[in-house]
MARMIVO-522537 format. One record per residue: residue number from 1; x, y, z of N, C-alpha, C, O, CB in turn. Coordinates in steps of 0.02 Angstrom, whole numbers, plus 50000, padded with zeros to 5 digits. Glycine has a CB too. Example, Ala and Ser with C-alpha at 12.3 -4.5 7.8 and 13.67 -1.06 7.14 Angstrom:
! residues 2
(numi 1; (50660; 49716; 50390); (50615; 49775; 50390); (50660; 49835; 50390); (50712; 49834; 50423); (50565; 49776; 50452))
(numi 2; (50642; 49888; 50354); (50684; 49947; 50357); (50645; 50002; 50394); (50670; 50057; 50402); (50704; 49970; 50286))
//
This chain:
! residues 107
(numi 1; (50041; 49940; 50000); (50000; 50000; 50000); (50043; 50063; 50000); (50102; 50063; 50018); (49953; 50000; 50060))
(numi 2; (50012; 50112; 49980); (50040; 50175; 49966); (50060; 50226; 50035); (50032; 50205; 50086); (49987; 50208; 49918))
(numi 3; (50097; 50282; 50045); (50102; 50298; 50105); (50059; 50371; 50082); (50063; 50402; 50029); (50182; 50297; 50139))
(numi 4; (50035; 50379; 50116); (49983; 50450; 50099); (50032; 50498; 50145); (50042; 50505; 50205); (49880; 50446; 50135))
(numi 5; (50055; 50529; 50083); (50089; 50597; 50144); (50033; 50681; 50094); (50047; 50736; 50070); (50237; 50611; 50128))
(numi 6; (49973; 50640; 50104); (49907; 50689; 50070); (49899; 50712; 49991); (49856; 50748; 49965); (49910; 50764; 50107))
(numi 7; (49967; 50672; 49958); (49939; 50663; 49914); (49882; 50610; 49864); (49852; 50620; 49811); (49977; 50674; 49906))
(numi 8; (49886; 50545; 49914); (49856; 50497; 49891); (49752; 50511; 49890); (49708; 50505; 49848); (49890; 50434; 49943))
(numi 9; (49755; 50528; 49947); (49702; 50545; 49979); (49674; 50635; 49940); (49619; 50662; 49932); (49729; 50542; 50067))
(numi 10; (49731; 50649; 49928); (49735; 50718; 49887); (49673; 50716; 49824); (49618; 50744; 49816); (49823; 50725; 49847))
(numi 11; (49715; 50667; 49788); (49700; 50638; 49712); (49640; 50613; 49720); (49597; 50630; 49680); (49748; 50581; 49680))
(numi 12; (49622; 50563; 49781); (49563; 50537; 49766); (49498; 50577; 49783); (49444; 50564; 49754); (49563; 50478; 49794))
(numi 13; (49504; 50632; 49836); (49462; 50683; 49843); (49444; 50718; 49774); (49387; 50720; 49752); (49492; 50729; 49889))
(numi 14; (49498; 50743; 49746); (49492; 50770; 49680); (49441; 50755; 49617); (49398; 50782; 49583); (49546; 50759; 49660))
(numi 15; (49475; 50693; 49627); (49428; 50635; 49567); (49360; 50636; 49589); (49321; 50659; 49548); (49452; 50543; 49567))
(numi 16; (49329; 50610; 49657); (49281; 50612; 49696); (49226; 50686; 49682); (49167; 50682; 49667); (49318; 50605; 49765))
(numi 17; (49261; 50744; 49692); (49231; 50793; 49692); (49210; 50809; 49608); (49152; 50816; 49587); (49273; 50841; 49731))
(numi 18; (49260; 50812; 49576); (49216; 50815; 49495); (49172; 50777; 49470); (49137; 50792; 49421); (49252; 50809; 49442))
(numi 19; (49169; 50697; 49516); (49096; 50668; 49474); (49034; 50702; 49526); (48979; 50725; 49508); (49089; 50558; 49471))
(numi 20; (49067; 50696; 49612); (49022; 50688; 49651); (48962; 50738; 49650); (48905; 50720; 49662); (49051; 50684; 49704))
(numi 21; (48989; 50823; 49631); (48955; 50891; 49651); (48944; 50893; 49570); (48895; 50929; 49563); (49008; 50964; 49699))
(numi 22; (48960; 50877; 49523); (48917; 50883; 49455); (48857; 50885; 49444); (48837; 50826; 49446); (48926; 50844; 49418))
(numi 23; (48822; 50914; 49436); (48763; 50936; 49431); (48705; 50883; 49411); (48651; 50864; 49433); (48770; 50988; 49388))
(numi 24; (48759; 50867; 49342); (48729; 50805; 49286); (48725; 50725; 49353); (48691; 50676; 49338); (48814; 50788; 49194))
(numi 25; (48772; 50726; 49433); (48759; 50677; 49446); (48674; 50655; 49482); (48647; 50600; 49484); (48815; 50668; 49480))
(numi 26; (48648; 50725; 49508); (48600; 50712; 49503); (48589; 50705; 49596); (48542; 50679; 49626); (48594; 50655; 49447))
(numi 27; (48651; 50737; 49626); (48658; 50736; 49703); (48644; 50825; 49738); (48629; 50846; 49794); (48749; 50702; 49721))
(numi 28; (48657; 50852; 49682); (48650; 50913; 49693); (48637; 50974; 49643); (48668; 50971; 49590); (48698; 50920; 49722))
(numi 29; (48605; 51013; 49649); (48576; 51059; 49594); (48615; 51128; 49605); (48627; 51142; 49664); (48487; 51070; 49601))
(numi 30; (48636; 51174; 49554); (48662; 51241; 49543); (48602; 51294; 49566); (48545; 51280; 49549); (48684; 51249; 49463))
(numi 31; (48610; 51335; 49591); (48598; 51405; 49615); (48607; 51434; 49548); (48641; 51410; 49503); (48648; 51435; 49675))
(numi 32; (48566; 51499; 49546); (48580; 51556; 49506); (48629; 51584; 49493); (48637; 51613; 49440); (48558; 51594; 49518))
(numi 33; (48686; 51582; 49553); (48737; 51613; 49574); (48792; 51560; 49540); (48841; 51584; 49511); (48736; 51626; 49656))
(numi 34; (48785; 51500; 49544); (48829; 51449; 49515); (48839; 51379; 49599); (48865; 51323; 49601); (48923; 51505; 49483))
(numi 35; (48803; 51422; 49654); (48845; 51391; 49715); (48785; 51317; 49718); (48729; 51323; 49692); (48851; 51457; 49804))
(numi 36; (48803; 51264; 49748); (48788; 51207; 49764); (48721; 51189; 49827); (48724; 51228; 49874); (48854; 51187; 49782))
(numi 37; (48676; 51147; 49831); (48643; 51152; 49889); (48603; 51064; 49834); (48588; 51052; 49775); (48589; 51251; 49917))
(numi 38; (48604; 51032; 49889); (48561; 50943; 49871); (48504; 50953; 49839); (48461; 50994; 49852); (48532; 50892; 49943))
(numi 39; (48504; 50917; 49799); (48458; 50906; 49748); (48382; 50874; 49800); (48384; 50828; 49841); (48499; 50845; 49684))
(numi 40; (48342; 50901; 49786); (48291; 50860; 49810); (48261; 50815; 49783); (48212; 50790; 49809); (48253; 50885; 49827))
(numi 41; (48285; 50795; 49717); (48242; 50742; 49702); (48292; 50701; 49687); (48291; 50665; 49637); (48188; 50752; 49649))
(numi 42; (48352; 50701; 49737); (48407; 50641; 49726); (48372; 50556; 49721); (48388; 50501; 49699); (48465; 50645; 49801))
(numi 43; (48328; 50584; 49750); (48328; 50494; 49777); (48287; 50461; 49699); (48284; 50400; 49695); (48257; 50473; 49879))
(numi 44; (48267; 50489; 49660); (48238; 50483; 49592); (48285; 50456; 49545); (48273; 50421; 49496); (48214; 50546; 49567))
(numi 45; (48383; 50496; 49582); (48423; 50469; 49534); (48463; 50411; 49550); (48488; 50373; 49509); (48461; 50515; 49511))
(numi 46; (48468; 50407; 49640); (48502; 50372; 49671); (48486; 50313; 49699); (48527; 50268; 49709); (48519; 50402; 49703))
(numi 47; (48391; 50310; 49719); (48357; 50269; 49735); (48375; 50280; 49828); (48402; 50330; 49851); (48375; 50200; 49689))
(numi 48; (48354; 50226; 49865); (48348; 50234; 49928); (48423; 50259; 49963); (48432; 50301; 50008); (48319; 50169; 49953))
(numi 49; (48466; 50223; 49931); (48497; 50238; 49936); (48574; 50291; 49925); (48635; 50282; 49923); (48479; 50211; 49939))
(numi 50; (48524; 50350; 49920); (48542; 50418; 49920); (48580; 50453; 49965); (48634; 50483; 49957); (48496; 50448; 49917))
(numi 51; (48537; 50443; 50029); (48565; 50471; 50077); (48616; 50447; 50105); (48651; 50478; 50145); (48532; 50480; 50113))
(numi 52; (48626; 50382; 50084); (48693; 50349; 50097); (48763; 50365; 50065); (48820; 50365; 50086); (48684; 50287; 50082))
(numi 53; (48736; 50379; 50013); (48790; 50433; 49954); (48811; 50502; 50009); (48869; 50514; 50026); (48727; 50476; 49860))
(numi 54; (48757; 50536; 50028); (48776; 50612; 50062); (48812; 50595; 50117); (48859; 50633; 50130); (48712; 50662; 50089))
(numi 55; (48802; 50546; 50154); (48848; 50533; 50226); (48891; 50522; 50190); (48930; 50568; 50198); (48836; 50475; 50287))
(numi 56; (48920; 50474; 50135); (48981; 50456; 50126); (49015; 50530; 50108); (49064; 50548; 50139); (48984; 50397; 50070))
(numi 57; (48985; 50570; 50056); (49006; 50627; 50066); (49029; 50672; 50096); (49065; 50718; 50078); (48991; 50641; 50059))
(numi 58; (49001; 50655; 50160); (49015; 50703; 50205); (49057; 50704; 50262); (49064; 50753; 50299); (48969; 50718; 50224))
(numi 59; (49095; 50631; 50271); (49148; 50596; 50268); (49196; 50618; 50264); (49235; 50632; 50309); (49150; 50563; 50235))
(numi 60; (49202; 50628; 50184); (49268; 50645; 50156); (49275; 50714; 50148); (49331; 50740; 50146); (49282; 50613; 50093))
(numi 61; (49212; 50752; 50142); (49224; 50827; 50150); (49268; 50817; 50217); (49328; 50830; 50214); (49147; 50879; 50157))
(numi 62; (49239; 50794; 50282); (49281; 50820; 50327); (49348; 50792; 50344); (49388; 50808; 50388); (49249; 50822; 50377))
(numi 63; (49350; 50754; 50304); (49421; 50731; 50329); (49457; 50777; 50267); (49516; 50791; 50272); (49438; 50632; 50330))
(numi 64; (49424; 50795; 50218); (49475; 50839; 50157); (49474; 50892; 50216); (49522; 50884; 50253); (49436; 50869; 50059))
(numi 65; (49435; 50941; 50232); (49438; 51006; 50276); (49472; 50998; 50348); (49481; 51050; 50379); (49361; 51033; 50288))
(numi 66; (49496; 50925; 50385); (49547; 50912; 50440); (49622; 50915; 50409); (49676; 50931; 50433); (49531; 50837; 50476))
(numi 67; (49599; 50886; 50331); (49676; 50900; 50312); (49694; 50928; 50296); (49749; 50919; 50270); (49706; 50881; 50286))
(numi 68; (49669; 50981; 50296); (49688; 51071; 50282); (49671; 51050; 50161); (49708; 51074; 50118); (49839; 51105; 50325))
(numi 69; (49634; 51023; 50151); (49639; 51002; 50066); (49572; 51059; 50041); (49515; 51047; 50061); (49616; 50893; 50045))
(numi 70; (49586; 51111; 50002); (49539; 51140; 49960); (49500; 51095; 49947); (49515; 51038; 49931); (49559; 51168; 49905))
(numi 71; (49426; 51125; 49955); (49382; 51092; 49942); (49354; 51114; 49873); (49366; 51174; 49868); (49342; 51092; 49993))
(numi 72; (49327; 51093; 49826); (49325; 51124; 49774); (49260; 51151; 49755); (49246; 51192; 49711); (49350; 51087; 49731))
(numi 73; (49208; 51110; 49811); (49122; 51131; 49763); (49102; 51197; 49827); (49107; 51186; 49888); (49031; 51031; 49763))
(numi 74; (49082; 51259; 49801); (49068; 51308; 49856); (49000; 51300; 49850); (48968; 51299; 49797); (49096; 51385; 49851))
(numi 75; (48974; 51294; 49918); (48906; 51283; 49928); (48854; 51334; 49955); (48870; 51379; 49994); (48906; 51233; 49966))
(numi 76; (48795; 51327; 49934); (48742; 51396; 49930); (48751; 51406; 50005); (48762; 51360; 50045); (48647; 51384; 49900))
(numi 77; (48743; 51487; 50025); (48747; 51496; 50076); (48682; 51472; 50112); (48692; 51442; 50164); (48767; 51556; 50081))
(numi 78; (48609; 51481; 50089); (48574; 51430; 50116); (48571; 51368; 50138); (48528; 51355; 50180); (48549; 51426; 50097))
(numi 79; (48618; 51310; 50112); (48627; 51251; 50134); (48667; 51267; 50184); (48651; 51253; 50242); (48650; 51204; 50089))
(numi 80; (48738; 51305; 50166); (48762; 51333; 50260); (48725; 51332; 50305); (48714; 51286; 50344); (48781; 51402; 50277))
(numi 81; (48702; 51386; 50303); (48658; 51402; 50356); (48610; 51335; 50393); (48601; 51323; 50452); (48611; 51458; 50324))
(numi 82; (48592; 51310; 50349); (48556; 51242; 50372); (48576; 51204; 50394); (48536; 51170; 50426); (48531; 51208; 50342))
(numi 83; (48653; 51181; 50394); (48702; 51143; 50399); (48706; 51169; 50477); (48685; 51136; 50525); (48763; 51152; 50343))
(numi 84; (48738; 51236; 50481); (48776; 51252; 50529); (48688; 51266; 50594); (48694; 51241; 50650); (48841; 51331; 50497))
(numi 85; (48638; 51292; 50583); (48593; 51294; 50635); (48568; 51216; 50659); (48519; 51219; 50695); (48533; 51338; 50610))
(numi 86; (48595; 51143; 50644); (48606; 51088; 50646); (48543; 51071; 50614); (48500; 51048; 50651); (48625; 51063; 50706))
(numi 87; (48532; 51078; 50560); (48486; 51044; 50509); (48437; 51000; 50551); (48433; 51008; 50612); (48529; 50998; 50453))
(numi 88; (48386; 50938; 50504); (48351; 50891; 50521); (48289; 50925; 50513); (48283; 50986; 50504); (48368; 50860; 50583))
(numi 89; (48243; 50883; 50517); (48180; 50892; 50490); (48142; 50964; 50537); (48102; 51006; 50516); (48136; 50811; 50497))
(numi 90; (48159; 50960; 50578); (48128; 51038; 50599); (48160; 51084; 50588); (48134; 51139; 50600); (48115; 51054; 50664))
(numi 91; (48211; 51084; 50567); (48249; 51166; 50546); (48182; 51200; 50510); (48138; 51172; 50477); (48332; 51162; 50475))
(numi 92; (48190; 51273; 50528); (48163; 51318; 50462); (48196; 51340; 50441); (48246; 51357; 50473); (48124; 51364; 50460))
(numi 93; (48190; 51356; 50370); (48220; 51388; 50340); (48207; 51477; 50350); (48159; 51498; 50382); (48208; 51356; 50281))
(numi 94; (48246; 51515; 50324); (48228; 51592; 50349); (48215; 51634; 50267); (48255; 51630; 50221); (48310; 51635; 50406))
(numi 95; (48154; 51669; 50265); (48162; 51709; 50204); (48220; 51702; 50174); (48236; 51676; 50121); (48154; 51774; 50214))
(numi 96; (48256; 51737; 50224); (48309; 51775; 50185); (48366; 51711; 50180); (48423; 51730; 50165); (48340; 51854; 50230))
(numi 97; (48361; 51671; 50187); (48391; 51606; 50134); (48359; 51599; 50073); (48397; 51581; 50028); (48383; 51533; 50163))
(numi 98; (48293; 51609; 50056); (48295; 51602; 49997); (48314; 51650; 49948); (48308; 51636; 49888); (48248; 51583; 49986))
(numi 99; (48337; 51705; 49967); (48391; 51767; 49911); (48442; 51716; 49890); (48443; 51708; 49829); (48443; 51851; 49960))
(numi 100; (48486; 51676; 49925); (48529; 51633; 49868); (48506; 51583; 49830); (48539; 51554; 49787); (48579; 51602; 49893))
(numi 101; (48442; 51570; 49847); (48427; 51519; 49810); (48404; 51533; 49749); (48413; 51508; 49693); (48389; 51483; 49838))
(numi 102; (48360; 51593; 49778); (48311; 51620; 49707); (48304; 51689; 49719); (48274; 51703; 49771); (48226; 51584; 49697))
(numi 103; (48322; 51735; 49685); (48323; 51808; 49698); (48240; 51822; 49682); (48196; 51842; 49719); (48383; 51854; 49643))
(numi 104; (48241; 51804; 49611); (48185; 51840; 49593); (48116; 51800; 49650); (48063; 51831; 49655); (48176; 51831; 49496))
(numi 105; (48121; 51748; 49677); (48066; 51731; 49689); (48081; 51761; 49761); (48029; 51778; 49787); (48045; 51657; 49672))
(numi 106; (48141; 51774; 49804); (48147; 51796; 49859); (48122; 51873; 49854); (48116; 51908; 49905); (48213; 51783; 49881))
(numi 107; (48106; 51897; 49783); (48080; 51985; 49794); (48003; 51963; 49817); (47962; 52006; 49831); (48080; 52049; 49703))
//
């Protein structure tokens, strides 16, 4: 086996992130702005097991962001926010999250 001095783990984040946050995969949808936030109708492309895809994701985001590794997909500040007020089925969302999502529909 290989010795990861972060490049091994480097490369495979890399590879990972250009199929994973592609739009076309069908895990996550583009903003107006260009920024990232989950597709809601993943599970249409992924089947039940969708959400098993996002944990694995979210995985390696954090171990890319412990290893100090650019992350490459920037994500809607609305999914932040959701993220960081600890998400789950009762979060609300706030108006003024939907300005990144959708300007015109946030007027």
């Amino acid at each position: 086996p290989g010795v990861d001095a972060g490049g091994l783990f480097k490369e495979f984040w890399t590879e990972l992130a250009k199929a994973a946050f592609a739009p076309s995969m069908g895990l996550f949808k583009c903003a107006t702005d260009g920024s990232l936030y989950p597709h809601p109708d993943s599970d249409l492309t992924h089947g039940h097991s969708h959400l098993q895809v996002f944990h694995f994701l979210g995985r390696v985001l954090g171990k890319a962001i412990i290893e100090g590794i650019t992350i490459s997909p920037q994500f809607n500040p609305a999914f932040l926010a959701f993220i960081a007020r600890g998400g789950g089925y009762n979060h609300l969302n706030l108006l003024e999250d939907l300005k990144s999502l959708d300007p015109d529909l946030h007027k």
